[in-house]
Structure formats: C-alpha cells, structure tokens
DOSE-885135 format. One record per atom (N, C-alpha, C): residue number from 1; residue in three letters; chain; atom name; z, x, y. Coordinates in steps of 0.1 Angstrom, whole numbers, plus 2048, in hexadecimal, padded with zeros to 3 digits. Example, Ala and Ser with C-alpha at 12.3 -4.5 7.8 and 13.67 -1.06 7.14 Angstrom:
<marpa i="1" aa="ala" ch="A" at="N" c3="84E" c1="884" c2="7C7"/>
<marpa i="1" aa="ala" ch="A" at="CA" c3="84E" c1="87B" c2="7D3"/>
<marpa i="1" aa="ala" ch="A" at="C" c3="84E" c1="884" c2="7DF"/>
<marpa i="2" aa="ser" ch="A" at="N" c3="847" c1="880" c2="7EA"/>
<marpa i="2" aa="ser" ch="A" at="CA" c3="847" c1="889" c2="7F5"/>
<marpa i="2" aa="ser" ch="A" at="C" c3="84F" c1="881" c2="800"/>
! end
This chain:
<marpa i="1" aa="unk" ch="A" at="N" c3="B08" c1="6F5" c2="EB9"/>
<marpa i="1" aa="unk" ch="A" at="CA" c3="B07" c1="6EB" c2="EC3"/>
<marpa i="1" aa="unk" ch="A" at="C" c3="B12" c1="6E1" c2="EC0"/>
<marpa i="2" aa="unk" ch="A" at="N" c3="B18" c1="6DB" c2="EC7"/>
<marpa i="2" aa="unk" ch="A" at="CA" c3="B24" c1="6D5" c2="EC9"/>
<marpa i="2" aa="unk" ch="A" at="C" c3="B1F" c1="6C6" c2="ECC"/>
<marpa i="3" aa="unk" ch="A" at="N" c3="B26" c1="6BF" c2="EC3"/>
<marpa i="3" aa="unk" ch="A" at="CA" c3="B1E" c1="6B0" c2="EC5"/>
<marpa i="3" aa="unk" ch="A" at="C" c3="B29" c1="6AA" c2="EC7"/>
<marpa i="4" aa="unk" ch="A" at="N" c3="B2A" c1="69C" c2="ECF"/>
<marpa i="4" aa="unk" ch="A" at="CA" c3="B33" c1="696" c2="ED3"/>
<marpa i="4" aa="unk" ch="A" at="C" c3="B35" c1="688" c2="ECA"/>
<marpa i="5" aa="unk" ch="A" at="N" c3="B40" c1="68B" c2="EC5"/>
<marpa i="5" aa="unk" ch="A" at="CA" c3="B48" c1="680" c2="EB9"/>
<marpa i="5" aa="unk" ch="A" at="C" c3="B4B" c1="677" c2="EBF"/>
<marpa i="6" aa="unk" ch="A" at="N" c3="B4E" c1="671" c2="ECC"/>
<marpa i="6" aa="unk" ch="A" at="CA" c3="B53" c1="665" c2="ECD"/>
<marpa i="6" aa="unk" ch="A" at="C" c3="B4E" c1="65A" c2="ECB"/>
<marpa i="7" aa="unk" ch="A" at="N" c3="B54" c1="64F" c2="EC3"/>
<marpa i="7" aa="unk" ch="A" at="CA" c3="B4E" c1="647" c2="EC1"/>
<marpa i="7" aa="unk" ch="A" at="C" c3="B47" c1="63B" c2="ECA"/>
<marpa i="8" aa="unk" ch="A" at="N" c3="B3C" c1="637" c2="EC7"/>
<marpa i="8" aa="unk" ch="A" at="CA" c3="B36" c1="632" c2="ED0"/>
<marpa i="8" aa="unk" ch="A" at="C" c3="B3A" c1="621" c2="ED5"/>
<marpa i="9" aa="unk" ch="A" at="N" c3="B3E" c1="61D" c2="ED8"/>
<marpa i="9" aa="unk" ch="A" at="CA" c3="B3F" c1="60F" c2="EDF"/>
<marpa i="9" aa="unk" ch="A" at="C" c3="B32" c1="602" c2="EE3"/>
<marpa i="10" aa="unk" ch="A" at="N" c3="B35" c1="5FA" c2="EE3"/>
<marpa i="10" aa="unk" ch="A" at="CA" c3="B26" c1="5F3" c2="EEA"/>
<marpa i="10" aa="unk" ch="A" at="C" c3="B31" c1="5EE" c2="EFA"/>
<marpa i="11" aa="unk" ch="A" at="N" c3="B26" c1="5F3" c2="F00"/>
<marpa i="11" aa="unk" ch="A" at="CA" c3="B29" c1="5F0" c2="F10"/>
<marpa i="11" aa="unk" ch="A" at="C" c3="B24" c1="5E3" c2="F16"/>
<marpa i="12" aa="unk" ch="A" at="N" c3="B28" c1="5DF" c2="F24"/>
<marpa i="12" aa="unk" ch="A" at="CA" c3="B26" c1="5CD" c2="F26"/>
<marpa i="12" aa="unk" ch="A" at="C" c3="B1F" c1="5D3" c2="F32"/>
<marpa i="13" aa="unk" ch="A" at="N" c3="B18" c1="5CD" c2="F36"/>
<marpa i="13" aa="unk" ch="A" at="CA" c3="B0C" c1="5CF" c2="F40"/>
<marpa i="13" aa="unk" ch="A" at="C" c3="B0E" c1="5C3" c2="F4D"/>
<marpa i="14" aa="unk" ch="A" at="N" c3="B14" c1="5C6" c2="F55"/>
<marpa i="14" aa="unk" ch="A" at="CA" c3="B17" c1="5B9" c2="F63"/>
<marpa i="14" aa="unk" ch="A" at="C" c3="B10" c1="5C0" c2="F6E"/>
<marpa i="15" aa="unk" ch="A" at="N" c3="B07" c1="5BB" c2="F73"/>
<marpa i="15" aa="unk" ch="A" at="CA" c3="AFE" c1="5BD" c2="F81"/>
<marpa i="15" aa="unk" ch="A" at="C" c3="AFB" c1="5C6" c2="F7F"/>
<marpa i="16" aa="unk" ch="A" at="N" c3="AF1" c1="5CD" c2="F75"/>
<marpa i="16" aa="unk" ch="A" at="CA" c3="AED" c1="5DD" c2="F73"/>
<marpa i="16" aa="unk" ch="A" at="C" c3="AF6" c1="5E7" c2="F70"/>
<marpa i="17" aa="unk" ch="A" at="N" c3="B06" c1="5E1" c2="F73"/>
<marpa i="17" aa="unk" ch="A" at="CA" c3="B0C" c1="5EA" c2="F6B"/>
<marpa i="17" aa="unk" ch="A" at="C" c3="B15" c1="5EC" c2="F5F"/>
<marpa i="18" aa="unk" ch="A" at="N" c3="B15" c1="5F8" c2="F58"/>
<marpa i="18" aa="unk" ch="A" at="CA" c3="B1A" c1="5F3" c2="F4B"/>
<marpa i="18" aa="unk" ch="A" at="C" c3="B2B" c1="5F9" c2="F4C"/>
<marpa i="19" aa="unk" ch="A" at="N" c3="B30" c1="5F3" c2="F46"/>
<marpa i="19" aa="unk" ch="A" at="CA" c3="B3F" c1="5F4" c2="F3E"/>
<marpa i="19" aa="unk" ch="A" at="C" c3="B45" c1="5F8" c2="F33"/>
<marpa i="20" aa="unk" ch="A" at="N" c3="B4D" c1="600" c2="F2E"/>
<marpa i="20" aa="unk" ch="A" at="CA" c3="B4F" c1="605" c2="F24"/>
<marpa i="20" aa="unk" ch="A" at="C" c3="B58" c1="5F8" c2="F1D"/>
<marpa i="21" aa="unk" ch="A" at="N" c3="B59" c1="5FB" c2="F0F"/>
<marpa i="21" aa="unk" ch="A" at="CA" c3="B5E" c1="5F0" c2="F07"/>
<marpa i="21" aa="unk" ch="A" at="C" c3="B6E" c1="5F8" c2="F05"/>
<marpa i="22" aa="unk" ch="A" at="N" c3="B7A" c1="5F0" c2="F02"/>
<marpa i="22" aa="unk" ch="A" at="CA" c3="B84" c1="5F9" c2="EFD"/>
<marpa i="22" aa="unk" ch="A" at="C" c3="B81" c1="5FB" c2="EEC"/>
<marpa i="23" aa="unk" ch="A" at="N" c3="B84" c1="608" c2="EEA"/>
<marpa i="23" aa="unk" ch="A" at="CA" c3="B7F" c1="60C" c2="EDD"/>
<marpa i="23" aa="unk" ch="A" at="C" c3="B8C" c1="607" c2="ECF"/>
<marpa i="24" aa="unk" ch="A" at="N" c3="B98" c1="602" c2="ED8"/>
<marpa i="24" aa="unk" ch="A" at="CA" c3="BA3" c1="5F6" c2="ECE"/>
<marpa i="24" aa="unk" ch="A" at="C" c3="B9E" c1="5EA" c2="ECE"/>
<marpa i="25" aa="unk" ch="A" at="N" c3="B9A" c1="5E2" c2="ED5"/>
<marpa i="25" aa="unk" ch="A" at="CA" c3="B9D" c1="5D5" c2="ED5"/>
<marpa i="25" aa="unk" ch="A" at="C" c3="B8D" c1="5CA" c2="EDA"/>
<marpa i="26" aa="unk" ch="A" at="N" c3="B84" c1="5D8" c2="EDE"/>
<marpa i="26" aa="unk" ch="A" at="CA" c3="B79" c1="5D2" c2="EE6"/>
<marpa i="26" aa="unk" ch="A" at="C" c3="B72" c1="5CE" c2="EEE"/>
<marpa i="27" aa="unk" ch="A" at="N" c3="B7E" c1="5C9" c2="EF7"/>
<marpa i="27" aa="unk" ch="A" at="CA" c3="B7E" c1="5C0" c2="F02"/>
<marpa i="27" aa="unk" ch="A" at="C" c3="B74" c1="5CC" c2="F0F"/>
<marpa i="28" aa="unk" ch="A" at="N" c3="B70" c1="5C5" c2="F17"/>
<marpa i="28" aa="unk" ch="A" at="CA" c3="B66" c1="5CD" c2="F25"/>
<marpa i="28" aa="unk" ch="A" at="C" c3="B70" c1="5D2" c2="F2D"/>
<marpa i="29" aa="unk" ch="A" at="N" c3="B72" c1="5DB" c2="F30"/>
<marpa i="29" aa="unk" ch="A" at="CA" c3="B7A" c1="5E4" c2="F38"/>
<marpa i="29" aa="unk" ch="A" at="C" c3="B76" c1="5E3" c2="F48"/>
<marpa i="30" aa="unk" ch="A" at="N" c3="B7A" c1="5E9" c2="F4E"/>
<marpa i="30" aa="unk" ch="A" at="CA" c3="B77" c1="5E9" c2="F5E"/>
<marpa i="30" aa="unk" ch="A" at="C" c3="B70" c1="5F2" c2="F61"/>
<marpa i="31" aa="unk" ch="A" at="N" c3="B6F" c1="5FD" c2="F56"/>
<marpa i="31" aa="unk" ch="A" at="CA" c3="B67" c1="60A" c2="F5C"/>
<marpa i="31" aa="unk" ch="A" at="C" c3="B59" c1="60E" c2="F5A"/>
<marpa i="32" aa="unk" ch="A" at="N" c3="B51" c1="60D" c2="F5F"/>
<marpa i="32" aa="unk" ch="A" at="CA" c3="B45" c1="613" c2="F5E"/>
<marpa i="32" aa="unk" ch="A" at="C" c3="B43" c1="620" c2="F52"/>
<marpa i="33" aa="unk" ch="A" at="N" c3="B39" c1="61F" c2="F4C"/>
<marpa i="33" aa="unk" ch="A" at="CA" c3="B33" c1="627" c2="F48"/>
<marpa i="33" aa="unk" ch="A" at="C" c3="B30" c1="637" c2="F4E"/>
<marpa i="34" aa="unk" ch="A" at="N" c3="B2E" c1="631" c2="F5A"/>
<marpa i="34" aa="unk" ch="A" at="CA" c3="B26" c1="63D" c2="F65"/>
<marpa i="34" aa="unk" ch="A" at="C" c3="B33" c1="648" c2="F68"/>
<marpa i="35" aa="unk" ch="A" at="N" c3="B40" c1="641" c2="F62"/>
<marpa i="35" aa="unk" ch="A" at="CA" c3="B4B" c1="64A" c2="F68"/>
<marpa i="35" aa="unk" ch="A" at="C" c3="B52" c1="654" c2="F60"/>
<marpa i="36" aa="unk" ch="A" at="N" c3="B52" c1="65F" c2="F6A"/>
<marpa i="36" aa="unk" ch="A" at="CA" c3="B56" c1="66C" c2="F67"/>
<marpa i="36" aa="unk" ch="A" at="C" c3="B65" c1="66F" c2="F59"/>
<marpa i="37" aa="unk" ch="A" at="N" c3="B68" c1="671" c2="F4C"/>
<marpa i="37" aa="unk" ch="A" at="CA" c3="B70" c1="66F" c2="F46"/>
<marpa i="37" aa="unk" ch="A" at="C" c3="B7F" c1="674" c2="F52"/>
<marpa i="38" aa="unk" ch="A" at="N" c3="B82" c1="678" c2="F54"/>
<marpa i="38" aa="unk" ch="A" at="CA" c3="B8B" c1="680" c2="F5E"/>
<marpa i="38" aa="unk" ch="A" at="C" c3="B90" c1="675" c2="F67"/>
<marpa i="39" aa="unk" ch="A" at="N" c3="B84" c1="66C" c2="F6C"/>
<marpa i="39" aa="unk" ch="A" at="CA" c3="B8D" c1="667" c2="F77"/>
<marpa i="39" aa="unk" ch="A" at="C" c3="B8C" c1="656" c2="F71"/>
<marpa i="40" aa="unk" ch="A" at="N" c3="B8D" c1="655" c2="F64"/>
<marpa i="40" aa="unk" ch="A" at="CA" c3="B8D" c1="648" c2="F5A"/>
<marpa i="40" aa="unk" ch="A" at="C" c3="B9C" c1="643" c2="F58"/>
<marpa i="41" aa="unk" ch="A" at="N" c3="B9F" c1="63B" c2="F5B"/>
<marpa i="41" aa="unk" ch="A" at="CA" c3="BAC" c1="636" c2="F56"/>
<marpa i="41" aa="unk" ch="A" at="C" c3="BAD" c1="633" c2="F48"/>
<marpa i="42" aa="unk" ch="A" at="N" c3="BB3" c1="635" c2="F40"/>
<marpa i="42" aa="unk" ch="A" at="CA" c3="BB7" c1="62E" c2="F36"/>
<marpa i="42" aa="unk" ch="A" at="C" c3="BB2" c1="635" c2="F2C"/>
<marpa i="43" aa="unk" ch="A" at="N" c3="BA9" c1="641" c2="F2E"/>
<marpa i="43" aa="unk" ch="A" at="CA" c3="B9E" c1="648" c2="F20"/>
<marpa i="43" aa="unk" ch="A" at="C" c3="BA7" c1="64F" c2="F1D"/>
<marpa i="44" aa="unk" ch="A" at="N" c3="BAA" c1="64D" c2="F0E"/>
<marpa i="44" aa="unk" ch="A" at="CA" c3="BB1" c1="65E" c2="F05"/>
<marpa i="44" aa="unk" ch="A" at="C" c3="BA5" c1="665" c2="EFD"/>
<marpa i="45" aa="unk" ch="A" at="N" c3="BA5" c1="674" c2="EFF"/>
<marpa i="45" aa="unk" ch="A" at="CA" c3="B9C" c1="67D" c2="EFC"/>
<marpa i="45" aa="unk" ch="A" at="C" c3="B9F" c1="67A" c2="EEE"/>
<marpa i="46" aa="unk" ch="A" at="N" c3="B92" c1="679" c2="EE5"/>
<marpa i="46" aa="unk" ch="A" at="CA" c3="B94" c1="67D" c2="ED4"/>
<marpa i="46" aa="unk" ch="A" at="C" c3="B91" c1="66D" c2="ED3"/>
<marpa i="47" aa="unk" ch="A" at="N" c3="B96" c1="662" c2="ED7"/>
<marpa i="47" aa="unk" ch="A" at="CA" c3="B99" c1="655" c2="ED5"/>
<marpa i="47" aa="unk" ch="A" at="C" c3="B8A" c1="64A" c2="EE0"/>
<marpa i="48" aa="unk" ch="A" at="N" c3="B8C" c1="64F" c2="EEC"/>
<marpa i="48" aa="unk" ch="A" at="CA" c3="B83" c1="645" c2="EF4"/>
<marpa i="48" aa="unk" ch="A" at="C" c3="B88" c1="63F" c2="F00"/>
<marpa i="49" aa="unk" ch="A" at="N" c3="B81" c1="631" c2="F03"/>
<marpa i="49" aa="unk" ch="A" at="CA" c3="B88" c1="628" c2="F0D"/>
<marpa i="49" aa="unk" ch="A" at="C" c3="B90" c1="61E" c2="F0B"/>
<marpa i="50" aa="unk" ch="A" at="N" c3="B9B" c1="617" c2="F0D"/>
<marpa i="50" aa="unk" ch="A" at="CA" c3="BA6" c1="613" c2="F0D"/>
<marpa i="50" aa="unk" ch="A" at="C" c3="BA1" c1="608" c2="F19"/>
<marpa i="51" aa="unk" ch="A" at="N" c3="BA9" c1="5FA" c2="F16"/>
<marpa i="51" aa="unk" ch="A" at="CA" c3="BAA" c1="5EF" c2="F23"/>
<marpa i="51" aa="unk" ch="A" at="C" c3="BBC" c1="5EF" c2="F29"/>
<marpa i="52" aa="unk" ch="A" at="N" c3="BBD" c1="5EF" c2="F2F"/>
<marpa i="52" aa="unk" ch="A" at="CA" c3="BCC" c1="5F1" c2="F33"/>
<marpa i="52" aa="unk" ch="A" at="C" c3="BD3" c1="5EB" c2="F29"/>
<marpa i="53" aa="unk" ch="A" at="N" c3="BD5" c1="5E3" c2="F26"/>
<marpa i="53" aa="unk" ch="A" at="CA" c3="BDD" c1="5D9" c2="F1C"/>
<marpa i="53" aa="unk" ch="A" at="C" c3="BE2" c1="5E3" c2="F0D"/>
<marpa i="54" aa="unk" ch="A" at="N" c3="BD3" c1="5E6" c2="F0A"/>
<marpa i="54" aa="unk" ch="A" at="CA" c3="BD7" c1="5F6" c2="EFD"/>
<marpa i="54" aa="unk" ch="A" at="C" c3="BDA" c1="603" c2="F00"/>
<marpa i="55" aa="unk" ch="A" at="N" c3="BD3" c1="603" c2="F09"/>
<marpa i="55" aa="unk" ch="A" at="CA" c3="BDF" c1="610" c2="F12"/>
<marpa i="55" aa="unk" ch="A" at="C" c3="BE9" c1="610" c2="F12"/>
<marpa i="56" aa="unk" ch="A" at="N" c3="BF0" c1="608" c2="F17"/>
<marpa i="56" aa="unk" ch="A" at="CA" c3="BFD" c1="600" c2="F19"/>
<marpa i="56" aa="unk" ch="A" at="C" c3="C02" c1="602" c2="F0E"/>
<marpa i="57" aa="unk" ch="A" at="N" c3="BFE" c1="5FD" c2="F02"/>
<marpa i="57" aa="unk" ch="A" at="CA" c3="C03" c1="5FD" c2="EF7"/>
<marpa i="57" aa="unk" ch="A" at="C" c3="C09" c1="60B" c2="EED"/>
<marpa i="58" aa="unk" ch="A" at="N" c3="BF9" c1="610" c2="EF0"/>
<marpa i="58" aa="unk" ch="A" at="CA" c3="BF5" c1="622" c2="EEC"/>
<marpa i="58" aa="unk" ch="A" at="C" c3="C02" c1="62A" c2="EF1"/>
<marpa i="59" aa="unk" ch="A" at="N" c3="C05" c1="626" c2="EFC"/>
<marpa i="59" aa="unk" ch="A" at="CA" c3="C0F" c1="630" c2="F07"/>
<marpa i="59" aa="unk" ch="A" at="C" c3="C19" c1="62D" c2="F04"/>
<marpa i="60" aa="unk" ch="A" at="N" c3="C1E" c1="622" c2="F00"/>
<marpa i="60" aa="unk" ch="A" at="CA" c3="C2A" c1="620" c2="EFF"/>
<marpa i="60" aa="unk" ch="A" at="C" c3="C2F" c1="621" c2="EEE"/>
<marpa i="61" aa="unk" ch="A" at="N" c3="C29" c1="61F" c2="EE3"/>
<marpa i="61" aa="unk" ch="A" at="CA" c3="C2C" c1="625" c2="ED8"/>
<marpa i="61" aa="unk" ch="A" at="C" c3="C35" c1="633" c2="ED6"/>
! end
C-alpha cells in the first residue's frame, strides 16, 4: 500500500472554504483545498503548494 508523503500544511478556512498554506513561506494561497492537483497553479509534485511570489522564486533559480 502506497502512502502519500506529502507533507502536511495547516489550511485557512474563509466562508466554508479552505486554502492551502504555501509549504515555503506559509502565507494562504488562493487555492482551495477542494482543487484538483493538475489544474493548481503553483504546486510542484514531491514538494507541495507554492504562493506565486516562491514560485516565482522556485522557477527562476
């Protein structure tokens, strides 16, 4: 059985819905929880969710 390693985040909760945290820097992201990895901006597989600003950063290194 194959368990999923990613590490976990604490998410921010606005009007019932929640938000992923960026897993560099912390900050509440724009993206729901509820959303499909695929159609996520900013997520790198192995690593997590990203806020533009460390993406930005990530990508351009």
């Amino acid at each position: 059985m194959k368990r999923n390693r990613r590490k976990e985040t604490p998410q921010i909760e606005t009007n019932s819905l929640k938000f992923e945290r960026c897993v560099l820097c912390g900050k509440q992201t724009h993206i729901p929880i509820s959303t499909p990895i695929a159609a996520r901006q900013g997520y790198i597989e192995g690593t997590g969710q990203l806020c533009p600003t460390c993406y930005k950063r990530i990508k351009n290194v």
